[in-house]
FIPA-874597 format. One line per 4 residues: their letters; for each residue x, y, z of N, C-alpha, C. Coordinates in nm, 3 decimals, padded with zeros to 5 digits. Example, Ala and Ser with C-alpha at 12.3 -4.5 7.8 and 13.67 -1.06 7.14 Angstrom:
2
AS> 01.319 -00.569 00.780 01.230 -00.450 00.780 01.320 -00.330 00.780 ~ 01.285 -00.225 00.708 01.367 -00.106 00.714 01.290 00.003 00.787
***
This chain:
163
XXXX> -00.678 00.125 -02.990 -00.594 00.161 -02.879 -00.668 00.130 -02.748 ~ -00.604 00.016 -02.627 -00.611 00.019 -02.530 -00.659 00.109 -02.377 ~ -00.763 00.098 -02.367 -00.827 00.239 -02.271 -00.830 00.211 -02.112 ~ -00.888 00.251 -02.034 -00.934 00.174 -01.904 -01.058 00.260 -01.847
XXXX> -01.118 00.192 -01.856 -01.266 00.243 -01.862 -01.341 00.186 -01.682 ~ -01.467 00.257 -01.620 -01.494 00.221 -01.518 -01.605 00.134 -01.513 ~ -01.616 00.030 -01.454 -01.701 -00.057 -01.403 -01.809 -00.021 -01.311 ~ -01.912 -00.069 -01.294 -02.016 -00.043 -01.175 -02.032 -00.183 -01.174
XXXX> -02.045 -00.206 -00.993 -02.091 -00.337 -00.987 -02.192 -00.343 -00.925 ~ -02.244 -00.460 -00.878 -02.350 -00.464 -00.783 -02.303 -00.483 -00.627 ~ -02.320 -00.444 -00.552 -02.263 -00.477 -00.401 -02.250 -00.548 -00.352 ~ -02.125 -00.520 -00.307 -01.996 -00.640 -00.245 -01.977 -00.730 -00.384
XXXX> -02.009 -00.709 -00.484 -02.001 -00.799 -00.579 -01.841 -00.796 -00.710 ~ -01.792 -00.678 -00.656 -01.634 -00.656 -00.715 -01.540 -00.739 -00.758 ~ -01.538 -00.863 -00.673 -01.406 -01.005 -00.724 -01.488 -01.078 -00.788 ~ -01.657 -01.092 -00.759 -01.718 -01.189 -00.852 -01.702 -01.126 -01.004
XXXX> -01.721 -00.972 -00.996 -01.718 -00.916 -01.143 -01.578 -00.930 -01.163 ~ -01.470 -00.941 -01.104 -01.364 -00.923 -01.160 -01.284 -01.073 -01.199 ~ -01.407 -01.167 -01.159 -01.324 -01.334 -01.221 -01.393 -01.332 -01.305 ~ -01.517 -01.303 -01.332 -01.598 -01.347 -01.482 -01.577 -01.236 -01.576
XXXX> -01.524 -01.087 -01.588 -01.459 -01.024 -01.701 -01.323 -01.089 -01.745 ~ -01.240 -01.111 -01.616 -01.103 -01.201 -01.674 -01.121 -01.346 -01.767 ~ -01.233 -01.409 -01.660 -01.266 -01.568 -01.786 -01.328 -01.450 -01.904 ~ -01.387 -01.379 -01.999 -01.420 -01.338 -02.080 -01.266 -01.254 -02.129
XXXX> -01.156 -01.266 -02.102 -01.052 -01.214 -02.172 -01.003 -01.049 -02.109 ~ -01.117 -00.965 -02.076 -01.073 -00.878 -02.030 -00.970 -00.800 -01.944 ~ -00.931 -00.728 -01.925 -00.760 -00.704 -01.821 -00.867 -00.625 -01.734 ~ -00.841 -00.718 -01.596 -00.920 -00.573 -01.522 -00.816 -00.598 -01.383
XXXX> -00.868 -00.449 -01.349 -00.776 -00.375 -01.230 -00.905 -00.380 -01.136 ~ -00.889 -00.464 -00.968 -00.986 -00.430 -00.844 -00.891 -00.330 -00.760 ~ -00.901 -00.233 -00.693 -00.838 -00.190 -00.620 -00.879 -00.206 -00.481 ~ -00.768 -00.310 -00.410 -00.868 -00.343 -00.262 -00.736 -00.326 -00.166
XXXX> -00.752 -00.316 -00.009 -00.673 -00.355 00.063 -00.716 -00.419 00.190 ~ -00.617 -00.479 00.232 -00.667 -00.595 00.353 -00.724 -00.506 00.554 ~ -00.764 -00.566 00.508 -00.858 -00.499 00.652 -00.850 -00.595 00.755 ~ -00.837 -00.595 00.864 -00.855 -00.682 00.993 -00.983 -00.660 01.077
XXXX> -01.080 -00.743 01.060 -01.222 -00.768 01.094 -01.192 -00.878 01.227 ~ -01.244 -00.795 01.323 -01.283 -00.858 01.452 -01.466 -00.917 01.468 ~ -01.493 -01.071 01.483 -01.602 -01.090 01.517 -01.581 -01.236 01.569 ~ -01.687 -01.215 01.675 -01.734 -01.343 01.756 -01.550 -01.375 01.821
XXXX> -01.541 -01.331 01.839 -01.412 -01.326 01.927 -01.262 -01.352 01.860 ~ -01.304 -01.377 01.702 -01.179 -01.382 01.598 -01.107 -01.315 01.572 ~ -01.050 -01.269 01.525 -01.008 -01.199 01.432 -00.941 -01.240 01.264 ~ -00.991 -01.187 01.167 -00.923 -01.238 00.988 -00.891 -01.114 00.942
XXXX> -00.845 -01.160 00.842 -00.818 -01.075 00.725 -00.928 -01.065 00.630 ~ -00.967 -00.937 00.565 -01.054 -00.949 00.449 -01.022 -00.858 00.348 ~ -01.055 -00.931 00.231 -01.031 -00.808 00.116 -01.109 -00.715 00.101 ~ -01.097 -00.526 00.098 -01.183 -00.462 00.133 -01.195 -00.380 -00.045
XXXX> -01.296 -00.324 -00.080 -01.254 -00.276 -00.226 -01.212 -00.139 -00.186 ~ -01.083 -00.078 -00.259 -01.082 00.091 -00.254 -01.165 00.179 -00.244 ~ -01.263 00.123 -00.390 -01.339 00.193 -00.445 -01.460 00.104 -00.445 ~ -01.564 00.103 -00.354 -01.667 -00.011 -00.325 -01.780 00.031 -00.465
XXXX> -01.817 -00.058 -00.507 -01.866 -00.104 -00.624 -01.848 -00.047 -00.752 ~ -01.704 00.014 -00.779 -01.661 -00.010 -00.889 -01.497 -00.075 -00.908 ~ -01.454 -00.078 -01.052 -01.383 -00.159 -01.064 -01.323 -00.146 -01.232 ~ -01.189 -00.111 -01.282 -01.159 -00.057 -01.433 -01.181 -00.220 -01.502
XXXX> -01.172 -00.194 -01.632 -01.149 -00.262 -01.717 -01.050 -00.237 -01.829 ~ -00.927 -00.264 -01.888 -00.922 -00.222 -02.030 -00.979 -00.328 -02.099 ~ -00.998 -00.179 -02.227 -01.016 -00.254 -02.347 -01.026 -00.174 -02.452 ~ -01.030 -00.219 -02.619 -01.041 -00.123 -02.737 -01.158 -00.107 -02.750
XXXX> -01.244 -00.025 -02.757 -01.377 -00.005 -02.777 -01.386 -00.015 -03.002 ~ -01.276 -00.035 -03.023 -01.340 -00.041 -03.157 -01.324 -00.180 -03.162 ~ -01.187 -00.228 -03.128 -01.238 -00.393 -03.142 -01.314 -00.531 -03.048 ~ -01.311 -00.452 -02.942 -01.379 -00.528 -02.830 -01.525 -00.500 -02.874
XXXX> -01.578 -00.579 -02.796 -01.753 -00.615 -02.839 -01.789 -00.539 -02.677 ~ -01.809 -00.479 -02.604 -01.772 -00.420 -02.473 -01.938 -00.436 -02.412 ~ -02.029 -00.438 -02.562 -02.126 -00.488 -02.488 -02.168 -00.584 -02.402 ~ -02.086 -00.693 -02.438 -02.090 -00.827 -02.310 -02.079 -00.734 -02.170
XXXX> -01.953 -00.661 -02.158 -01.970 -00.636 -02.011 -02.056 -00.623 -01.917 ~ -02.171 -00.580 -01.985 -02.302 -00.488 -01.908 -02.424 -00.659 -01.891 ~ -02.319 -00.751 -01.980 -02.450 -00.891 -01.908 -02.342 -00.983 -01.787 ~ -02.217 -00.966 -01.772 -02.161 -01.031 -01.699 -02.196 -01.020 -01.530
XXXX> -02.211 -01.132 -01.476 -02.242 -01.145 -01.353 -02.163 -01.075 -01.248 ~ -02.226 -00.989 -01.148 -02.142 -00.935 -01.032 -02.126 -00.758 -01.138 ~ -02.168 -00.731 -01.245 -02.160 -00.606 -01.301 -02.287 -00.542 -01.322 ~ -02.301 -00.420 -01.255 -02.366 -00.361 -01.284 -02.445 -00.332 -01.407
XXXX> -02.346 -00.220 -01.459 -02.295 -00.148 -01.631 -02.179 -00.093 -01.578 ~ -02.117 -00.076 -01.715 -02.010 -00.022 -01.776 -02.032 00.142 -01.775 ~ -01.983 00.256 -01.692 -01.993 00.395 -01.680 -02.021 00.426 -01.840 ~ -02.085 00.512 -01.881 -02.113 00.511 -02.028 -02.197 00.652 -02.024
XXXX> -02.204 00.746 -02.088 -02.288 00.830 -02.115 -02.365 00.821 -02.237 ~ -02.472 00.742 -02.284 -02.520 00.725 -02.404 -02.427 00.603 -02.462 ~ -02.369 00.658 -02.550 -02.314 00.529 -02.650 -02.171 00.584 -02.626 ~ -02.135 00.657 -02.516 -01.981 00.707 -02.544 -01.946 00.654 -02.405
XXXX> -01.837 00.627 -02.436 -01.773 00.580 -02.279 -01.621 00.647 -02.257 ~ -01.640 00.705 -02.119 -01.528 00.811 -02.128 -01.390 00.749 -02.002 ~ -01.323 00.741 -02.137 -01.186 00.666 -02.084 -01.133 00.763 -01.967 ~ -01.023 00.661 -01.884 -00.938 00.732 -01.733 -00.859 00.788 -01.836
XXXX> -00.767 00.863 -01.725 -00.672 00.956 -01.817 -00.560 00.831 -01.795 ~ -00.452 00.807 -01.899 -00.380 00.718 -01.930 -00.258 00.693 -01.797 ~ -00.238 00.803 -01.739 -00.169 00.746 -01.615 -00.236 00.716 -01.482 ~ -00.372 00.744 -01.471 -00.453 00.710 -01.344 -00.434 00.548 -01.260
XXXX> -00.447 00.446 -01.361 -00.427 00.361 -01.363 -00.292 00.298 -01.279 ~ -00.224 00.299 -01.366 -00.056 00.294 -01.369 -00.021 00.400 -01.261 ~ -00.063 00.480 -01.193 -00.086 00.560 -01.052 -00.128 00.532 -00.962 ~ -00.252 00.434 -00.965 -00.270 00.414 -00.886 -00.198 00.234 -00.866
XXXX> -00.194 00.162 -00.935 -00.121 00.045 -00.897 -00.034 00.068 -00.807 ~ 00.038 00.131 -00.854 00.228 00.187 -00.790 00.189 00.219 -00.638 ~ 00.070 00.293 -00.616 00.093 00.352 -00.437 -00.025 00.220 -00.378 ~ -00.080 00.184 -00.455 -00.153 00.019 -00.388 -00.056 -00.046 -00.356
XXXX> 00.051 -00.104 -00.431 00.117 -00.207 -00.466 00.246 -00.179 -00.328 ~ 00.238 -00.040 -00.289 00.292 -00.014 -00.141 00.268 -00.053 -00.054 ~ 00.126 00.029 00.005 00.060 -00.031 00.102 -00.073 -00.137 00.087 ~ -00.089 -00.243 -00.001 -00.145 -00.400 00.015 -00.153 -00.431 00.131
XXXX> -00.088 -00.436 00.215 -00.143 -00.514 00.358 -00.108 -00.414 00.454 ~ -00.157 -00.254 00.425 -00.147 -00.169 00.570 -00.299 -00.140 00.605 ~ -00.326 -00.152 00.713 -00.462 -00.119 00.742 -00.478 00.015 00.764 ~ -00.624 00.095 00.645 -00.617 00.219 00.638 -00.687 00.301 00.791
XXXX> -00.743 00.212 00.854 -00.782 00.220 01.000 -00.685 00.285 01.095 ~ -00.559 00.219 01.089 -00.453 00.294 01.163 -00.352 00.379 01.102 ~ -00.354 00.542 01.179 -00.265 00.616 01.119 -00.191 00.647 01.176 ~ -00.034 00.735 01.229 00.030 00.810 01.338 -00.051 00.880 01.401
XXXX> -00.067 00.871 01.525 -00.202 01.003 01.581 -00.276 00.980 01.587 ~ -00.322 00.873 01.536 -00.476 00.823 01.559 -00.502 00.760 01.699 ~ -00.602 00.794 01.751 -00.668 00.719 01.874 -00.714 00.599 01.875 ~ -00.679 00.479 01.957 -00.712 00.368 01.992 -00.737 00.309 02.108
XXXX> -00.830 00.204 02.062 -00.880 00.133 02.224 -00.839 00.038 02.228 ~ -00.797 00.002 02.364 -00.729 -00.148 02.369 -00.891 -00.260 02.378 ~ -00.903 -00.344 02.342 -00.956 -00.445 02.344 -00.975 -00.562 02.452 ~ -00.847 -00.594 02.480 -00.841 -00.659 02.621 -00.700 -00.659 02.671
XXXX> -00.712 -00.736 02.756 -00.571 -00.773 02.859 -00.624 -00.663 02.931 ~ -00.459 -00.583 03.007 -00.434 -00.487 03.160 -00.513 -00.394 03.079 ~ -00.486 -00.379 02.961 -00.496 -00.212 02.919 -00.674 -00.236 02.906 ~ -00.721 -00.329 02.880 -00.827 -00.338 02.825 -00.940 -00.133 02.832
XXXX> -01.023 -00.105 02.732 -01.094 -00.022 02.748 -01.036 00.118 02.732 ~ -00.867 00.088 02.774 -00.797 00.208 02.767 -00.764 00.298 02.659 ~ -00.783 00.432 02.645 -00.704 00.488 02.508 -00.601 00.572 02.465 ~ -00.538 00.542 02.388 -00.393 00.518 02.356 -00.403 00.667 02.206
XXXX> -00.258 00.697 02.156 -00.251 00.734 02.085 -00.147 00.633 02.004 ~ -00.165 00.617 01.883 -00.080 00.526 01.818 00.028 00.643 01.728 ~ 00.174 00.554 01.794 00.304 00.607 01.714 00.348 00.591 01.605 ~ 00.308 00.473 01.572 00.364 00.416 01.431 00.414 00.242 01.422
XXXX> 00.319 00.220 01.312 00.321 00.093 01.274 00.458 00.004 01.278 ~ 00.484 -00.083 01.369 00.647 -00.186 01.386 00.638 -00.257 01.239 ~ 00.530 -00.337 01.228 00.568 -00.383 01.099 00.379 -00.423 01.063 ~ 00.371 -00.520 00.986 00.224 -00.566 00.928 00.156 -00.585 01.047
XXXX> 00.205 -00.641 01.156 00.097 -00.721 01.271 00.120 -00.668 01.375 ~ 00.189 -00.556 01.384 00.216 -00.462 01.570 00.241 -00.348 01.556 ~ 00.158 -00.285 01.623 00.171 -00.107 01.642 00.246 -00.060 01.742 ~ 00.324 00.030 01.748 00.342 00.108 01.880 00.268 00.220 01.907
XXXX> 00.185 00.217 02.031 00.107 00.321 02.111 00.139 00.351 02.227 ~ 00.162 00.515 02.229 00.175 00.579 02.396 00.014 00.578 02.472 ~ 00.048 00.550 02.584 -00.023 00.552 02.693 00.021 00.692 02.768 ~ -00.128 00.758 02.857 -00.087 00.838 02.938 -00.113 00.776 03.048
XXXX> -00.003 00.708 03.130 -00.020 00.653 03.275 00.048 00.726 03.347 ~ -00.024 00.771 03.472 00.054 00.821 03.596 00.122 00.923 03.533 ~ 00.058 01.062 03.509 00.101 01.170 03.432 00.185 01.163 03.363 ~ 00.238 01.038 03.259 00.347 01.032 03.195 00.307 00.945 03.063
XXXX> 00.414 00.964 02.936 00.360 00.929 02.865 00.432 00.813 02.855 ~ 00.371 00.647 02.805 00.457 00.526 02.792 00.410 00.485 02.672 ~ 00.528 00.443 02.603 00.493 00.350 02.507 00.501 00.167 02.502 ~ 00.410 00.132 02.433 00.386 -00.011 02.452 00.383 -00.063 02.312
XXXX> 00.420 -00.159 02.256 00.395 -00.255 02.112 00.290 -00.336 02.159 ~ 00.212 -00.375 02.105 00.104 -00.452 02.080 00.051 -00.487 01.957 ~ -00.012 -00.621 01.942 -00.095 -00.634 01.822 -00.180 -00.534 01.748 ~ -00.169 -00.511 01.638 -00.297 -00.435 01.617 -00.425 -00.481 01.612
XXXX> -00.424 -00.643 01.623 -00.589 -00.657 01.664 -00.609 -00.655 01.784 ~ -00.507 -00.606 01.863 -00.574 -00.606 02.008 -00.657 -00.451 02.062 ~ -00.622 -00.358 01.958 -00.673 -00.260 01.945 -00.797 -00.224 01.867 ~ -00.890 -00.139 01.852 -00.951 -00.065 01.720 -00.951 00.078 01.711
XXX> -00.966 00.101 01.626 -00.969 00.269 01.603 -01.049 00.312 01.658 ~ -01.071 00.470 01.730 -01.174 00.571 01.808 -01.198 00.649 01.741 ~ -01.331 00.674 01.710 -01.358 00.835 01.622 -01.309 00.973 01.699
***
């Protein structure tokens, strides 16, 4: 019977472990979402892991050979206590796909309420409270100008988050 068991990888090393368990046959689950990284005056997209250096696998532990896992490149070991390896509970998995498979391209950086700085243009330096996401690539944030509150759409890379 089919399990899903946890991975350890080595750092930042998660998609390398997760192409060389798949070429070895394995079903594996990365849980990542896309992040918007500002540098040297760019801005991209990057894949970020959920869960930074680990990563599931299924498999049958009676008929799989599961020892390979622990020599495959970009893997740590295989979570294991001794010779026992202690399976997710059978809907964790299949739980967590479903609310990934939602938000894939929302950046967990911006929330309703959260504080932001503008980056450049008029507003540049200024900070904002953000209302709520327009769609993948523009936020709406109130401004307090001239004792009043305004709202503005803007990019969200023209912003970043404030602690």
């Amino acid at each position: 019977m089919k399990k899903w068991y946890v991975v350890n990888t080595h750092s930042n090393q998660e998609t390398r472990a997760e192409v060389n368990l798949a070429r070895q046959g394995y079903r594996v689950f990365f849980p990542y979402y896309m992040k918007s990284r500002r540098h040297a005056r760019k801005v991209d997209i990057v894949k970020k892991a959920l869960f930074p250096g680990y990563l599931f696998v299924e498999l049958d532990t009676k008929a799989n050979n599961w020892g390979s896992i622990n020599n495959t490149y970009g893997v740590r070991h295989l979570i294991s206590n001794g010779n026992f390896l202690p399976s997710l509970p059978s809907d964790f998995v299949a739980g967590l796909k479903e609310s990934i498979s939602q938000d894939k391209n929302v950046d967990p950086d911006f929330k309703p309420g959260q504080k932001v700085q503008f980056l450049s243009g008029p507003f540049a330096n200024i900070i904002g409270s953000l209302s709520h996401m327009v769609d993948k690539e523009r936020i709406a944030v109130l401004l307090n100008l001239l004792g009043r509150e305004v709202k503005t759409t803007v990019s969200r890379f023209d912003v970043t988050s404030v602690a």
